[in-house]
C-alpha positions in Angstrom: -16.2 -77.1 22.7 -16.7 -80.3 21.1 -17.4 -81.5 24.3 -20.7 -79.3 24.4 -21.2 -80.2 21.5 -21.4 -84.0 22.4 -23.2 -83.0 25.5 -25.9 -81.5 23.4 -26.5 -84.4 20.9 -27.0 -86.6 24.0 -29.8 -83.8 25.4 -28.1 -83.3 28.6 -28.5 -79.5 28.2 -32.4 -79.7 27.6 -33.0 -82.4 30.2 -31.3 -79.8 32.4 -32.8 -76.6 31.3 -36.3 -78.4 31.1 -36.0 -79.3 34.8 -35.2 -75.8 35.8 -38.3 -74.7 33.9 -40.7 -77.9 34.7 -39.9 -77.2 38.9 -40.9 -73.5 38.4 -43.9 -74.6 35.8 -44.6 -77.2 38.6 -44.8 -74.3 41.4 -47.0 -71.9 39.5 -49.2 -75.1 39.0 -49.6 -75.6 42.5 -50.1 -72.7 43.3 -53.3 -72.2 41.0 -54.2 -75.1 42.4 -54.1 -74.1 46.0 -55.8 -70.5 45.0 -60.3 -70.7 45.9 -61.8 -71.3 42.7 -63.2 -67.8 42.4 -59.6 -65.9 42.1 -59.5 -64.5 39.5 -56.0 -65.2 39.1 -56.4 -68.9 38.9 -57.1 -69.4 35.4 -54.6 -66.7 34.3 -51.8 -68.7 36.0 -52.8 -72.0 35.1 -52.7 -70.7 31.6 -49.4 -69.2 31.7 -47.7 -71.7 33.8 -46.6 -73.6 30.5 -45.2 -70.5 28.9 -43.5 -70.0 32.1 -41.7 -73.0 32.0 -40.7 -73.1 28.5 -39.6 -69.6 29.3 -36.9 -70.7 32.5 -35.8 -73.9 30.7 -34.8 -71.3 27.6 -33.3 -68.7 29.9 -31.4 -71.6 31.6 -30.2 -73.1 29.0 -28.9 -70.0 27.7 -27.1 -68.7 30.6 -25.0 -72.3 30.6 -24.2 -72.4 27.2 -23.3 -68.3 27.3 -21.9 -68.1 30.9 -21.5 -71.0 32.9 -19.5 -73.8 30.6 -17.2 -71.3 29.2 -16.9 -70.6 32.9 -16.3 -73.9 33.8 -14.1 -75.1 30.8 -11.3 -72.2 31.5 -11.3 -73.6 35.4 -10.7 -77.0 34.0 -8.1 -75.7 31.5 -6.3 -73.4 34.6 -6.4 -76.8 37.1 -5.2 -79.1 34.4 -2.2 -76.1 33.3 -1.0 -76.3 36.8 -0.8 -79.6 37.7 1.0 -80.5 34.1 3.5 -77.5 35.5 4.3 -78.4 38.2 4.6 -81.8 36.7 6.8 -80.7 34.8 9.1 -78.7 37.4 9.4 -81.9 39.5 10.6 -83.7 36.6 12.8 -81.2 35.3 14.1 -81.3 39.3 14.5 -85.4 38.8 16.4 -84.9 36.0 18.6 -82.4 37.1 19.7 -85.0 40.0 19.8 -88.2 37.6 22.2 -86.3 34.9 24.5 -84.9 37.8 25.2 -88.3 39.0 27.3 -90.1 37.8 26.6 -93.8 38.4 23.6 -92.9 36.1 23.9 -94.8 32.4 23.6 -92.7 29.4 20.6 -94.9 28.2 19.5 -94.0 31.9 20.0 -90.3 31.2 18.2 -90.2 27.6 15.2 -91.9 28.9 14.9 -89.4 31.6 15.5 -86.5 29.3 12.9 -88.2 26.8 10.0 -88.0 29.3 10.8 -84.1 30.2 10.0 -83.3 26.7 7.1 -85.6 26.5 5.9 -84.1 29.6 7.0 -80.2 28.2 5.1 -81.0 25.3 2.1 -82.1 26.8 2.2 -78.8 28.5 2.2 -76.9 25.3 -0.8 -79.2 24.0 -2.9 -78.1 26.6 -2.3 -74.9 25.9 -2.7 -74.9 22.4 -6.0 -77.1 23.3 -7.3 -73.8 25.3 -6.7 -71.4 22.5 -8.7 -73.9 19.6 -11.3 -74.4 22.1 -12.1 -70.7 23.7 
């Protein structure tokens, strides 16, 4: 969420959103344009083309910030869960091997051991990240 947040101090949501509006806006306007100059639908959407695009951009930018980034954020916090797991399954595996051998130091074995739970707690960072953040 802070994220978002950031993204919307820097305007990249309303650049975005006012693109999706201005190439619609930008279409309508054309379109007038193309339309003989006794239509009587020429002036009408020449005059509404504006209201048009102000009307996407605020449509857009509400289906991202309702629908799409939540979307996208809980895909980013599945991929990133699954790779730290099975992280932490081949390290769990690695140290399985170096504390069954026994030309391994104890110093050896306690470093290794110390990284598992480094890497096990990372994993329940994450999650706890997910939960502040949905």
């Amino acid at each position: 969420m802070a994220k978002t947040s950031s993204n919307r101090a820097n305007g990249r949501d309303v650049v975005g959103a006012g693109a999706a509006g201005g190439g619609i806006g930008t279409l309508l306007a054309t379109f007038a344009d193309s339309l003989p100059e006794d239509s009587p639908y020429k002036t009408f959407i020449s005059v509404t083309a504006p209201i048009v695009t102000v009307g996407i951009s605020g449509l857009w930018l509400f289906v991202k910030t309702v629908y799409i980034d939540p979307f996208a954020a809980s895909r980013k916090h599945k991929s990133t869960h699954e790779h730290i797991s099975r992280l932490v399954a081949d390290a769990k595996k690695t140290e399985q091997s170096v504390l069954s051998d026994p030309n391994a130091t104890e110093a050896h074995k306690k470093a290794i051991r110390a990284k598992v739970e480094e890497l096990e707690k990372r994993l329940v960072d994450s999650m706890i990240d997910n939960i502040e953040y949905a």
